[in-house]
C-alpha positions in Angstrom: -30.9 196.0 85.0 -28.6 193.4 86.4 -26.0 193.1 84.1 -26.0 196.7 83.8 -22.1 198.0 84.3 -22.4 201.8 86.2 -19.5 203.5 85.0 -17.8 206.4 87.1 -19.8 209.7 86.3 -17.3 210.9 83.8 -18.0 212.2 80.4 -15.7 210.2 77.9 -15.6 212.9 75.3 -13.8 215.0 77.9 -11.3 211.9 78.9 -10.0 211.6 74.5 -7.1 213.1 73.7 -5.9 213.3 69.8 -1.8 213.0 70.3 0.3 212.9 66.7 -2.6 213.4 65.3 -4.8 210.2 66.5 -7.8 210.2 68.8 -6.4 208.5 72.2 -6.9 207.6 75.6 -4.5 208.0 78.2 -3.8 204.3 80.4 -5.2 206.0 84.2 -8.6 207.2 82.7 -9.4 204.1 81.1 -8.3 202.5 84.0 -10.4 204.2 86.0 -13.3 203.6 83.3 -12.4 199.8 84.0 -12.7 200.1 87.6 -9.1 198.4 87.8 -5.5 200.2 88.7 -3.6 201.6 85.9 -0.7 199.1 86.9 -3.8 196.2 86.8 -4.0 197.4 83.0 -0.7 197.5 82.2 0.3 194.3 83.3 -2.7 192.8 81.6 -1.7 194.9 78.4 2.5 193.8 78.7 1.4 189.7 78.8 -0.2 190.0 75.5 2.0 193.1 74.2 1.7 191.4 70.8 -2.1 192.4 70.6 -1.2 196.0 71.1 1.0 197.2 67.7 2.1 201.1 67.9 -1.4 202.1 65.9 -3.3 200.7 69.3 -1.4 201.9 72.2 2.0 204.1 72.2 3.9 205.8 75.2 3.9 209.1 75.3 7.1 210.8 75.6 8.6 213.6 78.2 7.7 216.7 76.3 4.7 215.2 75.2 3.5 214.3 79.2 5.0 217.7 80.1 2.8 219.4 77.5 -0.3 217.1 78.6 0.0 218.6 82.2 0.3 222.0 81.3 -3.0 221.5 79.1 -6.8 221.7 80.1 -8.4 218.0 80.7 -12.2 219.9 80.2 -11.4 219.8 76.3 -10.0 218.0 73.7 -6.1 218.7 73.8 -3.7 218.7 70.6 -0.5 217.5 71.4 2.5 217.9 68.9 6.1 216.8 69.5 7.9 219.6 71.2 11.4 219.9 72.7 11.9 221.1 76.4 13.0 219.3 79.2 11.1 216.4 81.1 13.6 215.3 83.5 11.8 215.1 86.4 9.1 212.9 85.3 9.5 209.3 86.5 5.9 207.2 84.6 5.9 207.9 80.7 2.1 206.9 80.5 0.8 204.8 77.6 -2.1 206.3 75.3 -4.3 203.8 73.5 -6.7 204.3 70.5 -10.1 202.9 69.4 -8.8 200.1 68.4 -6.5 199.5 71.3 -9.3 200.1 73.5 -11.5 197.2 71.9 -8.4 195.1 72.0 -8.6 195.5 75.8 -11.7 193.6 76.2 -9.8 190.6 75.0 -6.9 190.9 77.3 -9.1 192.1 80.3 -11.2 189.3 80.2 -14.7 190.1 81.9 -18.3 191.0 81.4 -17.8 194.2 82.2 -14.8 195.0 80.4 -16.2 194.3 77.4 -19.3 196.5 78.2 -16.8 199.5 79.2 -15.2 198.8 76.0 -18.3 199.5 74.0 -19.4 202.6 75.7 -16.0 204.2 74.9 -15.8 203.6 71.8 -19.2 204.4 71.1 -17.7 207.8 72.5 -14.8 207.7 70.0 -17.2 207.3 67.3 -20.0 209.9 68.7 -16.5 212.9 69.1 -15.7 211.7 65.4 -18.8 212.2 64.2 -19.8 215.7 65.7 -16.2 217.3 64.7 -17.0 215.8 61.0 -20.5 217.5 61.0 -19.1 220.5 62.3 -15.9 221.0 59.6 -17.0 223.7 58.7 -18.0 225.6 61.8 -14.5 225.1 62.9 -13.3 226.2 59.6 -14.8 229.3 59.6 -13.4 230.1 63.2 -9.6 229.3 61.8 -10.6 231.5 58.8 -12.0 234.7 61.0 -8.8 233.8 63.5 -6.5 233.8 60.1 -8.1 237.5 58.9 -8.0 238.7 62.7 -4.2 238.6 62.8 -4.3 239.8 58.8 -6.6 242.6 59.7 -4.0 243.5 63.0 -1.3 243.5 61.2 -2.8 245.9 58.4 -3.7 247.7 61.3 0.0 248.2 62.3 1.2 248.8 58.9 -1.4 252.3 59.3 -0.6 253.2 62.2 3.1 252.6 61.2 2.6 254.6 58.1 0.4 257.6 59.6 3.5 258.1 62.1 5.7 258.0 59.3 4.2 260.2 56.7 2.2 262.7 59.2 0.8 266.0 58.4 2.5 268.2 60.4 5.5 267.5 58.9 6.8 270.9 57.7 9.5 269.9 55.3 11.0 266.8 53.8 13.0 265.3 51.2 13.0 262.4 49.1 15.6 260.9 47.3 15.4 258.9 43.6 13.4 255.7 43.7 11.3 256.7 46.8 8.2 256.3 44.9 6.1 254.5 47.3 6.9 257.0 50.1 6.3 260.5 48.4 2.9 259.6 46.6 2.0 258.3 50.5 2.9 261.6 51.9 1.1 264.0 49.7 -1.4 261.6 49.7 -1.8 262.3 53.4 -1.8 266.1 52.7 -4.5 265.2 50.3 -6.6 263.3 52.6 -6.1 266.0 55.3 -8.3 268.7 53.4 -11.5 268.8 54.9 -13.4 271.7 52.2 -11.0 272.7 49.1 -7.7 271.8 47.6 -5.7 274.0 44.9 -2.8 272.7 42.9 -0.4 274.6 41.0 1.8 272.0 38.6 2.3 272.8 34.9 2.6 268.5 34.4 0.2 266.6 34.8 -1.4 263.5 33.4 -4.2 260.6 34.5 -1.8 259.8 37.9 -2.4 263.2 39.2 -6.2 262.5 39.2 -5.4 258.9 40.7 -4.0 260.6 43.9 -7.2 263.0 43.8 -9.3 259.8 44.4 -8.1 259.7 47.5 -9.4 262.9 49.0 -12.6 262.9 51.0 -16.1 262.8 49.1 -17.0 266.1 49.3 -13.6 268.2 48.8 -13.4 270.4 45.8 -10.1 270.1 43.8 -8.9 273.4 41.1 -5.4 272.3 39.3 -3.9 275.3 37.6 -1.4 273.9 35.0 -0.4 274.6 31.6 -2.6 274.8 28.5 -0.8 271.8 26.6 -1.5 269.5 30.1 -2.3 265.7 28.8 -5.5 265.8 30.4 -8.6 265.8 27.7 -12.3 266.9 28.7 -13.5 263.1 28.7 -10.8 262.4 31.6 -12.1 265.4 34.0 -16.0 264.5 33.1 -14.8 260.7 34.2 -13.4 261.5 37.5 -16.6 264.0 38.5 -18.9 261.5 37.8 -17.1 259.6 40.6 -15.4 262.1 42.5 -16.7 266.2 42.2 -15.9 268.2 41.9 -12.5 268.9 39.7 -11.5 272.1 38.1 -8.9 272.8 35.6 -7.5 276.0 34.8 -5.0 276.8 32.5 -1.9 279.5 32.9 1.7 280.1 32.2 2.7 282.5 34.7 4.1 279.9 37.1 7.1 277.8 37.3 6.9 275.8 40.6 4.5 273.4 42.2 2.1 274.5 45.2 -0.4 272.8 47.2 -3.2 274.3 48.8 -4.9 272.5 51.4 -8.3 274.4 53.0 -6.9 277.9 51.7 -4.6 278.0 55.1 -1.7 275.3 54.4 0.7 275.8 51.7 3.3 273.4 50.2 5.9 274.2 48.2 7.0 270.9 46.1 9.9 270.2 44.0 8.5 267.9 41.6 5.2 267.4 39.9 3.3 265.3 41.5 3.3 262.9 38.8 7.1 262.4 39.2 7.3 262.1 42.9 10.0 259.7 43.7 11.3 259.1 40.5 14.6 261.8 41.2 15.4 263.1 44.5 13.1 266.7 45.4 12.4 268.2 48.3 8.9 270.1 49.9 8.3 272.6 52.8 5.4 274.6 54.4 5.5 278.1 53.1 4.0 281.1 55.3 0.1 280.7 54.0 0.0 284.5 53.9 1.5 284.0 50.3 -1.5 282.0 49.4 -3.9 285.1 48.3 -0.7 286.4 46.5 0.0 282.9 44.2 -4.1 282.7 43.3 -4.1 286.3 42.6 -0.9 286.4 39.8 -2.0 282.9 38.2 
């Protein structure tokens, strides 16, 4: 066609920029869209500056041009106002949105102008319109970003905590109000036992069975404690139907608390475990050789 304007072979969408949070074009692309010299626009722009309020054109500042070249021009960049130093740059360029860039027509004054004027704001309108009908795409990304870093950090906090409250630790102590931190350790003794676990505690009470949640689906639990213990027949069917198998045994022939993790570990615990943390008490790993001996005087 003869009135057909051939525009350099640039894509548009790549040249718009959304600076304090407007969709913009920056004076030497659409210059170069024009087919004129940035300082050709300018001028033209400056002798009718009153056609141009700050919503259609605005200078960018240092840290904003600093952060501009720092950026990728293949995408669409967000700039925000940061501080940091811009001394050496001598042209502050000017940025221009849609409505600035169909008030250039008017002050560039030609056939094609007004041509060039149409087929970027068709591309202001056509980038509008495909990051409205994909909200929710890009939603979805800044949600799965958002539960990446929640999920890393949960991650930390584990591997914080199994360095914290490891296994192998062969004694400890804990002092009053350490709650948290002692039902996290034995519940890491608890989760260690790969076939059977044994406790020896005169008290205990729903909580007990709360930690014993905790162990791994097929470990067998036997409590020994004392005949008047809290827990009622109902309470132990509950927990089997969810976690078997649990055994309580009665007797009165013991004083202290004992662990027995696998028939080869033994703990010796100051506190039942349904006080942990409430006043300070201590544990250690016994010689397990004593293990046979505690099962066979219960």
């Amino acid at each position: 066609m003869e009135n057909e304007i051939l525009l350099p072979e640039i894509k548009i969408e790549d040249k718009i920029l959304v600076i304090r949070g407007q969709q913009v074009m920056i004076d030497r692309d659409l210059a170069e869209l024009y087919g004129v010299e940035t300082k050709v626009l300018n001028q033209a722009v400056k002798r009718n500056i009153e056609r141009f309020p700050e919503r259609f054109m605005f200078q960018l500042t240092k840290d904003e041009m600093l952060l501009l070249e720092s950026c990728s021009r293949s995408q669409i960049v967000t700039l925000n106002e940061k501080r940091g130093r811009g001394s050496n740059i001598k042209y502050l360029p000017y940025v221009f949105t849609e409505q600035g860039v169909a008030m250039l027509a008017s002050v560039l004054k030609s056939d094609a102008a007004i041509q060039t004027s149409i087929m970027i704001m068709d591309a202001f309108v056509a980038l509008r319109r495909f990051l409205q009908s994909n909200f929710q795409v890009f939603a979805e990304i800044d949600s799965i970003k958002r539960h990446q870093l929640e999920s890393d950090k949960r991650i930390d906090e584990l591997f914080y905590k199994m360095d914290r409250y490891k296994i192998e630790d062969r004694q400890g102590i804990f002092f009053q109000g350490q709650i948290f931190d002692a039902y996290a350790k034995f519940e890491s003794f608890i989760q260690s036992a790969e076939h059977e676990i044994v406790l020896i505690d005169n008290y205990i009470d729903l909580s007990v069975l709360e930690r014993f949640s905790k162990k791994r689906k097929d470990v067998k639990v036997t409590i020994y404690t004392d005949p008047k213990t809290k827990l009622s027949e109902q309470d132990i069917r509950k927990f089997n139907e969810q976690y078997p198998q649990l055994v309580i045994k009665h007797t009165t022939k013991v004083h202290d608390r004992f662990l027995i993790i696998d028939d080869n570990t033994l703990y010796h615990i100051g506190a039942s475990l349904k006080d942990l943390g409430k006043k300070c008490f201590a544990f250690e790993v016994l010689d397990s050789a004593w293990i046979k001996e505690i099962l066979k005087n219960l």
